[in-house]
C-alpha angles and dihedrals in degrees: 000000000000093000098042083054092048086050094047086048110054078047102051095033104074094036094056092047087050089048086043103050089041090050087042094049092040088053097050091047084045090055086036093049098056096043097047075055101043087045091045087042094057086040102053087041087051094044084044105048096051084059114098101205092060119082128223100255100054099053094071093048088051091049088049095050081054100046091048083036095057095034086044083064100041089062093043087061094045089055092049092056089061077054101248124163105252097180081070094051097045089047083059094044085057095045097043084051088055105055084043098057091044095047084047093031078134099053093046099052095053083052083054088050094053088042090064091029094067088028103057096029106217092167129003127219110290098019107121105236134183107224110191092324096319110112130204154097117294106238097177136357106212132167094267116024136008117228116228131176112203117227088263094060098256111133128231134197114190130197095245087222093067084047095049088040091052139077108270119212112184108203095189099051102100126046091225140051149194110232114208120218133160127192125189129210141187124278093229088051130099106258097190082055088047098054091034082059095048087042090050088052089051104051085051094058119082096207096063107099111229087207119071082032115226114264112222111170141142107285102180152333105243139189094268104002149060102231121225118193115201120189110179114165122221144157114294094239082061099048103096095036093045101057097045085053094044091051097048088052101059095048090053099050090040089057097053083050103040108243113151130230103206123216123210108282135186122196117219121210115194121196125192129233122231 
């Protein structure tokens, strides 16, 4: 028995002490692994938060890549000390991504979107934006959608790929705005009186920027109407009230000085059968 134990030991010995060393060592680069992530992934939120060009929100999905990145590689190399062949397993990794990106081709490119979308910054959260003809405030930018709520309180939630893929008007870029009007008179009406009396509107009204100066011109000669185009600036805050005011106005002090608004007319012409 004693020699069949001290056969058994100088055979077992040296292979437990290989399989400990090697599950010893895997465990310490394991330890070592997660806190070397957890570590990279504080210090890349905290880097990229204090940079003004990255968004909130991808921060923290930049501080998550590097944390799976760095834990990706630490079992790879715990892998490596059993002795498994990790060029194999990073072959199947590849392989499996792959079939993955092309069953959720969809999904991902909305991620790239949203990638582009906080990267490049087109719009921030609360501007009120105009992607592809759907107006409304931007409530969240998230990798896959971005969350609207349109001026009238619906919410909308877009693919960011159809906002990325769209044409993107930010309302709130610029401090300032043109605001559009048209208003039509009578053919039979004095067009000089009838711009001395929008001109007049305008100068009274604080909001109307003097520089650039308000455009007011004849726009065009209509069916029924003699087309007047106003183009005051303002700030943007001002845009909305001050065209409904604007446009009360004209047609009150139209009105005092007769100065007719026409409405579409058709003329009928009967003739009678003998």
């Amino acid at each position: 028995m004693e020699e069949q134990f001290a056969e058994y030991s100088e055979t077992l010995l040296p292979m437990v002490v290989d399989h400990g060393l090697s599950v010893l060592g895997a465990v310490i680069i394991l330890i070592a692994g997660f806190i070397v992530a957890k570590w990279a992934a504080k210090k890349v939120a905290k880097r990229a938060g204090e940079s003004q060009k990255i968004d909130d929100t991808l921060v923290l999905i930049i501080a998550q890549v590097t944390r799976i990145f760095i834990i990706i590689v630490t079992i790879l190399a715990v892998l490596g000390q059993f002795g498994v062949e990790t060029t194999s397993i990073v072959a199947v990794l590849g392989a499996s991504a792959l079939a993955v990106g092309l069953a959720l081709q969809g999904t991902l490119s909305n991620v790239a979107a949203g990638v582009m979308l906080l990267m490049l910054r087109p719009f921030k959260v609360g501007d009120a934006v105009n992607l592809g003809g759907t107006l409304g405030v931007v409530d969240a930018i998230g990798l896959f959608t971005t969350e609207m709520h349109s001026f009238d309180n619906i919410g909308i939630s877009m693919p960011n790929s159809k906002v990325w893929g769209s044409e993107i008007q930010n309302l709130n870029r610029f401090e300032t705005r043109r605001v559009d009007m048209e208003f039509g008179i009578g053919y039979g009406d004095d067009m000089d009186k009838a711009i001395r009396i929008i001109r007049e509107i305008l100068e009274e009204d604080e909001r109307v920027m003097k520089d650039p100066e308000p455009l007011i011109a004849i726009s065009n000669l209509g069916d029924s109407s003699v087309d007047i185009r106003v183009r005051p600036w303002t700030q943007r805050n001002n845009v909305w009230p001050l065209r409904y005011d604007i446009t009360k106005k004209v047609k009150e002090r139209f009105d005092e000085n007769g100065v007719s608004i026409p409405f579409p007319q058709r003329d009928v012409h009967l003739f009678k059968e003998n």
